[in-house]
C-alpha positions, -999 to 999 in steps of 0.1 A, spaced: 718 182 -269 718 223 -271 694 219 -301 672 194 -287 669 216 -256 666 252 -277 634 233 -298 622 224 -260 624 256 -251 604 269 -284 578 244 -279 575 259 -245 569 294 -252 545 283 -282 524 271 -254 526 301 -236 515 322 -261 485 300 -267 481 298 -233 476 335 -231 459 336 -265 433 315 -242 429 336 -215 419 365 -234 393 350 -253 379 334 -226 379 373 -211 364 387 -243 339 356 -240 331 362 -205 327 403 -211 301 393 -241 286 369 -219 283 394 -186 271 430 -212 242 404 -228 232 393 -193 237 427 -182 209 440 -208 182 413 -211 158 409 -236 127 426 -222 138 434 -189 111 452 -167 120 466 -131 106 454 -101 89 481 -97 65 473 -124 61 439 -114 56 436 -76 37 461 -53 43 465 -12 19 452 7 9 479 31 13 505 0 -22 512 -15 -50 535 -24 -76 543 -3 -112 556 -21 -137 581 -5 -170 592 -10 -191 622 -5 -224 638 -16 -229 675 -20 -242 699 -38 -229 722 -72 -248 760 -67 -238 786 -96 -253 769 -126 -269 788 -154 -304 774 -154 -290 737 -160 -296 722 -124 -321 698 -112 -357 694 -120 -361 696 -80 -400 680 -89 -383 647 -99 -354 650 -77 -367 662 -42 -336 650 -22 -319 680 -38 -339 702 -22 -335 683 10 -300 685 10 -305 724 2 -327 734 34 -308 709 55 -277 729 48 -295 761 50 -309 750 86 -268 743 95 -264 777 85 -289 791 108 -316 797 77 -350 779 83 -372 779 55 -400 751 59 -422 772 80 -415 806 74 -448 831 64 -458 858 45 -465 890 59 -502 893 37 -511 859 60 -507 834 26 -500 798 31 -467 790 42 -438 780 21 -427 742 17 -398 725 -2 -426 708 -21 -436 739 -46 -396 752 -47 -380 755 -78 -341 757 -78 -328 758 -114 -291 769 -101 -284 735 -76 -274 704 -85 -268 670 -62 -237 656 -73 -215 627 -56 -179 636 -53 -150 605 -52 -116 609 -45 -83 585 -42 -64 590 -10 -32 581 -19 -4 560 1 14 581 29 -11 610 23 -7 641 50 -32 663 65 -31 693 49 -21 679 18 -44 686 -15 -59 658 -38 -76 659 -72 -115 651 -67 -144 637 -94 -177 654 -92 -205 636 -111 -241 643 -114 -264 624 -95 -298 636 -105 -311 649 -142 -292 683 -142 -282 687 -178 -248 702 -173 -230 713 -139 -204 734 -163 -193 768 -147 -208 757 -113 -189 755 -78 -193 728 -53 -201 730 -22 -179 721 10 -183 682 10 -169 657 36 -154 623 18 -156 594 44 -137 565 36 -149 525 41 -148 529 80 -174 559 78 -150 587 93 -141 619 74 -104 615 59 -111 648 35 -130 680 27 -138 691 -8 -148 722 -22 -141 747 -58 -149 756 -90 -158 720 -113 -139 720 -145 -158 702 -174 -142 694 -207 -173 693 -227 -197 720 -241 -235 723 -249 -261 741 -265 -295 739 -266 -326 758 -282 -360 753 -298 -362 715 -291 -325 713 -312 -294 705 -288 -257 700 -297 -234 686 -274 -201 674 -271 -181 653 -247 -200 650 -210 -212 674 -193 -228 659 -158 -191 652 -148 -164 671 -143 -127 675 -120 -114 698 -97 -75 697 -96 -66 698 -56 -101 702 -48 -100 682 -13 -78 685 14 -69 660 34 -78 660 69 -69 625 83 -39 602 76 -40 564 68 -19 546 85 8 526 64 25 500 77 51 484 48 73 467 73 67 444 100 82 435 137 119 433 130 120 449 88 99 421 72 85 435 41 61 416 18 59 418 -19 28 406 -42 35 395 -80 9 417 -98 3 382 -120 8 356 -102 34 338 -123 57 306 -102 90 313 -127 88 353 -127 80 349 -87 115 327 -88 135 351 -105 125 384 -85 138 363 -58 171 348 -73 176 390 -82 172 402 -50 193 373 -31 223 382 -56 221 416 -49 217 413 -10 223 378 -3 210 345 -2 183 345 26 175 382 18 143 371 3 117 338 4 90 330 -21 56 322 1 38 311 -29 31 316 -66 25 357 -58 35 363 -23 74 371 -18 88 380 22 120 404 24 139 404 54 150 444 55 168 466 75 143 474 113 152 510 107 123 526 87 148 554 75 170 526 58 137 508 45 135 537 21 166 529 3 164 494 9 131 493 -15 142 519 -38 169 496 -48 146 465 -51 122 482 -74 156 493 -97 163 460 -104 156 449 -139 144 412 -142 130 395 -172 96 381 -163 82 347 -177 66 342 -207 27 343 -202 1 320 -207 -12 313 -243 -49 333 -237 -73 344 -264 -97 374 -246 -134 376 -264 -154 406 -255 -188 391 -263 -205 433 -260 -182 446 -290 -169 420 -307 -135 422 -301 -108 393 -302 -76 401 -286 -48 369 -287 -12 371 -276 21 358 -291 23 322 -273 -11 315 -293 -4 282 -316 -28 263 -341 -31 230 -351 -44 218 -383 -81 214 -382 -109 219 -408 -139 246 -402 -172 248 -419 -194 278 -408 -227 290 -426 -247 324 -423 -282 318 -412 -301 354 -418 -344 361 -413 -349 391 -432 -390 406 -425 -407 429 -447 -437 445 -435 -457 467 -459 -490 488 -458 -517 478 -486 -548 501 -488 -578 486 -500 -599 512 -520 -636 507 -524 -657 510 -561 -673 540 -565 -710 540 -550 -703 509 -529 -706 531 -495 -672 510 -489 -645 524 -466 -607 526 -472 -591 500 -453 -555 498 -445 -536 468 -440 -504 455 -434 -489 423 -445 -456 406 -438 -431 389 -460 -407 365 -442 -375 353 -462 -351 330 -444 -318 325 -462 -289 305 -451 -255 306 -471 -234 274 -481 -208 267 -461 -180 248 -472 -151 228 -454 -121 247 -456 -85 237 -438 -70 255 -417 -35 254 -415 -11 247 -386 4 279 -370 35 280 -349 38 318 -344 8 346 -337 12 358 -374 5 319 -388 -24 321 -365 -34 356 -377 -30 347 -417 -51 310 -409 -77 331 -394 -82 354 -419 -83 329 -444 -117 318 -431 -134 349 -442 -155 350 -413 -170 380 -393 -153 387 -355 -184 376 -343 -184 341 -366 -146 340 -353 -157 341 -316 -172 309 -326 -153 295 -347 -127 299 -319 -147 283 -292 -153 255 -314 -116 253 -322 -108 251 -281 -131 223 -280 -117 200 -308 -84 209 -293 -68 227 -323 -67 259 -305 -33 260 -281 -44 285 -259 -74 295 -234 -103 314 -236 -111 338 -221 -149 358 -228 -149 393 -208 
């Protein structure tokens, strides 16, 4: 009996150990589990997925005038509005000069017969940016508006930028900066970058506030999915209802997302700041193949697949030569020399033959089938629409 009970007793603590062997792997299991959940694959943060509604940019406008130039203004005889804008800000300064005479009794002076070589009309735009102050100072674009050949080294002249609803939100004024240089001289001319556009860095200031409002009645704040995207729209959501709670936030559709925040707008601050830090992995995108039809361009991304297909594709080029013959007459026919011109029209077309293309499960298969072809980026463009059509192509089009 003791040595039945003493092998009980071993079997017992055998299980205990294994027991407790258990445990800690399932901890070590868990703790690998939780670090590779902790740092997904590609994680981005909210912040770079999702904006605030209520949070945005607001453009403005303005036209003025650049004085200071060294002889590289506006040819005021093909740009008269320059000229315009000059005596209607010289009349605002208390400076008439339409009808203004000389003392000898001569004709008196119009805008038509002046000639301003220094003055340049110029359109100035701006980006008012979210929460924006008066008194605060933003970075302004001045761009030529007429045919002055460079407003380098000039300064620009106090301008009002109105925003959509026509009322002033800023004033601009300063020295242009402009990152290119020129030279001209005996009909030669070198130039490099532009040099009708330039920046002036805190040129405006702002005179008018935007109002803002991120939250509604009661601390309701609405998010937009920068691509609209049902499973990364799912996740933001499952992210921010673990963090805070379930009910914290509600997908409204495929983009729109509703966050029920704290009403006080001091505590809304923090509240977002720690939305935006979360890290979620977004959804895989759509398989899309972008064609820029202007330079040739073929962009595809990595969910791109191909089935097996065959593609024949043949060159068809015109090629015209034109030449000049001169017909000389004999001697003492009182002939003239004629000049003609004849035309030689080739049309060539090369053989085409029907090659396979292969099946590609990956963007590099894709990329190596492709290439096997041989054919120009603009053949490809296509040979992929073709492709698309006969269904081989796993992925849409897309022509920008």
């Amino acid at each position: 009996m003791v040595k039945i009970h003493f092998q009980r007793a071993r079997r017992s603590r055998v299980k205990d150990v294994l027991a407790a062997l258990g445990v800690a792997m399932g901890f070590v299991f868990a703790c690998g589990a939780l670090l590779a959940f902790a740092t997904p694959a590609r994680a981005e943060r909210v912040k770079d997925l999702v904006q605030f509604q209520g949070v945005r940019d607001n453009p403005l406008i303005g036209y003025g005038l650049v004085v200071g130039l060294d002889g590289t203004g506006d040819q005021t005889t093909q740009a008269p509005f320059t000229t315009q804008t000059l005596a209607n800000m010289l009349a605002n300064l208390g400076i008439s000069i339409n009808n203004t005479s000389s003392a000898t009794g001569s004709s008196s002076q119009t805008l038509n017969n002046m000639q301003l070589k220094n003055v340049a009309a110029v359109m100035v735009t701006a980006v008012l940016p979210p929460f924006a102050r008066p008194g605060e100072q933003i970075d302004v674009t001045v761009s030529s508006l007429a045919n002055a050949k460079s407003i380098r080294g000039g300064t620009l002249l106090l301008t009002p930028l109105k925003g959509a609803d026509g009322q002033v939100y800023a004033l601009a004024q300063g020295n242009v900066a402009v990152g290119g240089a020129g030279a001209s001289a005996n009909g030669s001319r070198v130039q490099v970058n532009q040099l009708a556009a330039g920046r002036i860095a805190g040129g405006a200031i702002v005179e008018r506030a935007v109002p803002s409002p991120v939250a509604q009645q009661g601390g309701i704040l609405q998010m937009e999915v920068n691509d609209m995207d049902y499973d990364t729209t799912q996740r933001i959501v499952a992210a921010i209802n673990n963090l805070f709670g379930q009910g914290t936030a509600t997908p409204l559709d495929g983009r729109t997302i509703q966050v029920h925040g704290p009403a006080d707008p001091a505590a809304q601050v923090g509240f977002i700041a720690q939305i935006q830090d979360l890290d979620v992995r977004p959804a895989q995108p759509a398989a899309k193949v972008i064609l820029n039809a202007r330079t040739g361009s073929i962009v595809m991304n990595q969910m791109v697949t191909l089935e097996s297909c065959a593609v024949a594709h043949g060159n068809l080029s015109v090629v015209v030569n034109t030449q000049t013959v001169v017909s000389q007459p004999g001697a003492f026919s009182n002939g003239q020399t004629v000049a003609a011109r004849q035309s030689q029209i080739q049309l060539k077309q090369d053989n085409g033959s029907l090659k396979l293309v292969t099946a590609g499960a990956n963007l590099a298969d894709v990329v190596k089938a492709l290439n096997a072809l041989g054919a120009t980026p603009a053949d490809l463009m296509s040979i992929l629409q073709a492709m698309k059509a006969a269904g081989a192509l796993r992925a849409d089009l897309e022509i920008i």
